[in-house]
C-alpha positions in Angstrom: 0.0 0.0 0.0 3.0 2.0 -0.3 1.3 4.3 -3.0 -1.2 5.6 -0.9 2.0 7.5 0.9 2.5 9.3 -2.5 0.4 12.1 -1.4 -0.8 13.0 -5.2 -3.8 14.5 -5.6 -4.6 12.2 -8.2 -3.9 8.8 -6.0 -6.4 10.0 -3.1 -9.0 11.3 -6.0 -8.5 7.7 -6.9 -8.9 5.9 -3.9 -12.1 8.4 -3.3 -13.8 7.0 -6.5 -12.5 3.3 -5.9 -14.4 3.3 -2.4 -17.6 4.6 -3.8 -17.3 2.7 -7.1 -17.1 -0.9 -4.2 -20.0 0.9 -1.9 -22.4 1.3 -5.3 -21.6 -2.7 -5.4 -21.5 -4.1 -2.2 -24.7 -2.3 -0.2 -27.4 -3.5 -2.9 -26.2 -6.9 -2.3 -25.5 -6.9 1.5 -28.8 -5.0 1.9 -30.5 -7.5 0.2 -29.2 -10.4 2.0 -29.0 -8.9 5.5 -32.8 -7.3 4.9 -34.2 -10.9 3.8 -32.4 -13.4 6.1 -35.0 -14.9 7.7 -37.0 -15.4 4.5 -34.3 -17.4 2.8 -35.1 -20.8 3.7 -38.4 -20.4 3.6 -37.7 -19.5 -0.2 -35.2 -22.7 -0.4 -38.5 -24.9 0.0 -40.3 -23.4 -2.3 -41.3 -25.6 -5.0 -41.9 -23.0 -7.0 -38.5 -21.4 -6.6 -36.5 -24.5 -7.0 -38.6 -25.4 -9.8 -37.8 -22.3 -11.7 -34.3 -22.2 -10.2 -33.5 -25.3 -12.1 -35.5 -25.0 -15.4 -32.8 -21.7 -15.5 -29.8 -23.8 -14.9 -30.9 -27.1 -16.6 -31.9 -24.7 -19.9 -28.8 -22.9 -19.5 -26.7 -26.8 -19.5 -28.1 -27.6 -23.0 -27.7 -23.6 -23.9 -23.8 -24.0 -22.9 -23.6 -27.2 -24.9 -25.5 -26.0 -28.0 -23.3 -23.1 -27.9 -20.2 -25.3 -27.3 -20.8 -27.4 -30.6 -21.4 -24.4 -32.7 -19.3 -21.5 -31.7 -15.4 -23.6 -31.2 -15.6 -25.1 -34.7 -16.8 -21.5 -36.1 -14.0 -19.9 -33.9 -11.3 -22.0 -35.0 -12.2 -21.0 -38.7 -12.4 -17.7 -38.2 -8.9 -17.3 -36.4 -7.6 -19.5 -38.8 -9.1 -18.6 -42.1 -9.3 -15.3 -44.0 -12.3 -14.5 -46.5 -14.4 -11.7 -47.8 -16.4 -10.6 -45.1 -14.6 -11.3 -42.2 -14.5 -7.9 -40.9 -18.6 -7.3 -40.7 -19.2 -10.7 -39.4 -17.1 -10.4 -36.6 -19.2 -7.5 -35.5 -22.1 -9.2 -36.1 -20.8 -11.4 -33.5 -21.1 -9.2 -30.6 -24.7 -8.1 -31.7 -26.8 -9.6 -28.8 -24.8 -8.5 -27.0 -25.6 -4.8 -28.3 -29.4 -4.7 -28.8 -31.7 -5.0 -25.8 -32.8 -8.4 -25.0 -36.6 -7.9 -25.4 -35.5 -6.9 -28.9 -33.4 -10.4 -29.3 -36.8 -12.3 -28.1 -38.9 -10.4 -30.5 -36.7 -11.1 -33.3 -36.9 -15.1 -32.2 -40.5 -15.7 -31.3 -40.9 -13.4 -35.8 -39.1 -17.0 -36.8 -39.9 -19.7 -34.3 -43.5 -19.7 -33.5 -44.9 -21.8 -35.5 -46.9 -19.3 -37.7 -43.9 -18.7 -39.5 -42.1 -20.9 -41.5 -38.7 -22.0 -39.6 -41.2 -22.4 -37.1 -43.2 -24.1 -38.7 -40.7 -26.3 -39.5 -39.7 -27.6 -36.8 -43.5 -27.7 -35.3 -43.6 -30.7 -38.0 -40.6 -32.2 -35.9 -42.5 -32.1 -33.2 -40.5 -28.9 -32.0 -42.1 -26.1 -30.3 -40.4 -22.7 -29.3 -43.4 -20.9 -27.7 -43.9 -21.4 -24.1 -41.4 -24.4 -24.2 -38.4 -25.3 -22.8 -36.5 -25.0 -25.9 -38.1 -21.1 -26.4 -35.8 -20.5 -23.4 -32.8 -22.5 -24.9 -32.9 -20.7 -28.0 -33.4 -16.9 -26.4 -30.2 -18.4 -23.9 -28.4 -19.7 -26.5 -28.8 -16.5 -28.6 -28.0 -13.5 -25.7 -24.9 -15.9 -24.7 -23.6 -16.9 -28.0 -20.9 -13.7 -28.5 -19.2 -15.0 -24.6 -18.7 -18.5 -26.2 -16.9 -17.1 -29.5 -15.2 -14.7 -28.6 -13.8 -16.5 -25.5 -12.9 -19.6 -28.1 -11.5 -17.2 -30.5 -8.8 -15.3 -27.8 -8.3 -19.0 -26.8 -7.2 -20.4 -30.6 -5.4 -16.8 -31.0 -3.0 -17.5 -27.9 -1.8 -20.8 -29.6 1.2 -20.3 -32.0 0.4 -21.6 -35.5 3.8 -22.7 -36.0 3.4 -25.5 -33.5 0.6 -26.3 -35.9 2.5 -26.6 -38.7 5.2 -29.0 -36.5 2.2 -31.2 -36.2 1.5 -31.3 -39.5 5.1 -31.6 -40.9 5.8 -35.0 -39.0 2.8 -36.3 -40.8 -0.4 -35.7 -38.7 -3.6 -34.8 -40.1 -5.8 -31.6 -39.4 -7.8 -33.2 -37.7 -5.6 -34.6 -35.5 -3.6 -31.6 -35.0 -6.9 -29.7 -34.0 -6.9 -32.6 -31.2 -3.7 -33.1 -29.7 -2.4 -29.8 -29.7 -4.6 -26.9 -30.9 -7.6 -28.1 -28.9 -5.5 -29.0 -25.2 -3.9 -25.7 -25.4 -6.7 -23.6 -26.3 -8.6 -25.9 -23.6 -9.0 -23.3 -20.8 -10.1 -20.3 -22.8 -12.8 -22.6 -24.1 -13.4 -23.6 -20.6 -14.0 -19.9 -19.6 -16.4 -19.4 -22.4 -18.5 -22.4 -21.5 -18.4 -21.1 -17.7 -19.7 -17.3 -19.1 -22.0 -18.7 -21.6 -23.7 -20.6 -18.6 -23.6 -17.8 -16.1 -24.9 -15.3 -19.1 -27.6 -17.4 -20.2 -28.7 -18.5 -16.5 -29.5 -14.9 -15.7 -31.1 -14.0 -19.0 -34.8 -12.3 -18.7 -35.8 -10.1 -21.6 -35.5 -12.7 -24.2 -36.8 -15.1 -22.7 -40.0 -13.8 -21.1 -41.0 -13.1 -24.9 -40.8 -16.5 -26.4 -41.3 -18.4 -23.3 -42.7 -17.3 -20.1 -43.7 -20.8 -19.0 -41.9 -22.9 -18.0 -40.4 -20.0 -15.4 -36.7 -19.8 -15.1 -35.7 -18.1 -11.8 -35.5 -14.3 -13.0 -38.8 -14.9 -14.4 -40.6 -16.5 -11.7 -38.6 -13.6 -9.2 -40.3 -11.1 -11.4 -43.6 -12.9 -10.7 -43.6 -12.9 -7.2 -42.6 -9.1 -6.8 -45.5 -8.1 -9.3 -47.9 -9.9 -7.6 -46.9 -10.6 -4.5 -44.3 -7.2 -3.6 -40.9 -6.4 -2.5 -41.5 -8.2 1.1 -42.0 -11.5 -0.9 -39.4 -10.9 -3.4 -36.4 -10.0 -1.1 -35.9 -13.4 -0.2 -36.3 -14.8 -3.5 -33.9 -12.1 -4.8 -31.2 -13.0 -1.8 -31.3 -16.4 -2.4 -30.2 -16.1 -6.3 -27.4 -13.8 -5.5 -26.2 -16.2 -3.3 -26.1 -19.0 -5.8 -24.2 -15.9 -8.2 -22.1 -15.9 -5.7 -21.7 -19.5 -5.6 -21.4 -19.4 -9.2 -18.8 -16.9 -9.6 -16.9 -18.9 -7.1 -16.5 -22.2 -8.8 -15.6 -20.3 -11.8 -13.0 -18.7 -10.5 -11.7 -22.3 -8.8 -12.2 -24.1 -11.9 -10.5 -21.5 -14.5 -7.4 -21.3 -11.5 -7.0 -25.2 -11.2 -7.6 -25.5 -15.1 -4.4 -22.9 -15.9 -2.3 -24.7 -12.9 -3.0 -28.1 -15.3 -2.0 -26.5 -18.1 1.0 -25.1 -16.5 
């Protein structure tokens, strides 16, 4: 902390902001939780709760995994490969990312419910987006789908194409190149992406309460209860999903640190 001894101007302005910048942070959350203590596990046995609770994560698994199979193959390519385009699609990319996310659900229920004809389409399959749990995969996978790519495509970036070309020089195929080396070195960035494609798509609302309201994920059925039932009712329900946030954000710290100690 020897810098705080500096006496500049500029270091205490600094340290000023800092501390308000961690109070604007900190006192929603520890309100919330200290203000709604005693409601807490009254909301963990909730069966509504848990139910929506883990339609949001179990949605936001086959969102991650969707996501997972798409967005490495198409991030490999486009670190890899150059064409005529390149530069507007990679800011297509970051599009959901950019529009609100009521917009994004609008835009999915004009070509999934089944009055139209991609919609309609896979109604014939037997696949329904509205009100269904894969409306809420598809407005997850779609808000989410920029964390996945661009995490993959920093993570093929990092790794040198010349070991690539070793690989390929003592006789081993693409394919096989992408496996053993590319893929294992490129690993935890990937890892990352899956862990904030998840976390992004867990929390998603806007998109989601378009296409499909039912089944409730958690943010929707949160947004329920303080509608109908007010902020008393909602505290608890609100504290207890910050605390899994938290619990989240923990294990993806853990994970991403034991995953570069591996690689290390």
């Amino acid at each position: 902390m020897g810098w705080i001894k500096q006496k500049s101007p500029f270091i205490a302005l600094s340290l000023v902001l800092s501390v308000l910048m961690v109070l604007f942070l900190l006192i929603p959350i520890v309100g919330t939780l200290a203000s709604s203590a005693e409601g807490i596990p009254n909301a963990l046995t909730d069966q509504r709760t848990l139910s929506a609770i883990w339609t949001s994560f179990y949605c936001a698994f086959i969102a991650t995994a969707i996501m997972l199979l798409l967005g490495v193959p198409f991030a490999y390519l486009f670190t890899r490969a150059e064409f005529r385009g390149k530069k507007i699609l990679d800011s297509l990319i970051d599009i959901p990312i950019l529009i609100p996310h009521n917009t994004a659900g609008i835009a999915l229920f004009a070509i999934l419910a089944p009055s139209y004809p991609i919609g309609a389409a896979f109604a014939s399959l037997g696949i329904g987006f509205v009100d269904t749990i894969w409306g809420i995969v598809a407005a997850m996978a779609f808000v989410s789908a920029p964390f996945m790519i661009r995490s993959a495509q920093e993570a093929f970036a990092s790794v040198s194409t010349d070991m690539e070309k070793t690989g390929r020089s003592l006789g081993a195929t693409k394919y096989k190149v992408f496996r053993h080396v590319t893929l294992p070195l490129a690993s935890r960035g990937i890892l990352t992406g899956c862990l904030l494609t998840w976390a992004r798509a867990v929390s998603e609302f806007g998109a989601v309460a378009i296409i499909a309201y039912f089944p409730k994920t958690a943010p929707i059925h949160l947004y329920d209860v303080f509608v109908i039932q007010g902020l008393s009712a909602a505290l608890p329900v609100n504290a207890l999903l910050i605390i899994l946030a938290i619990v989240i954000l923990i294990v993806f710290r853990v994970t991403v640190f034991k995953s570069k100690k591996l690689i290390q």
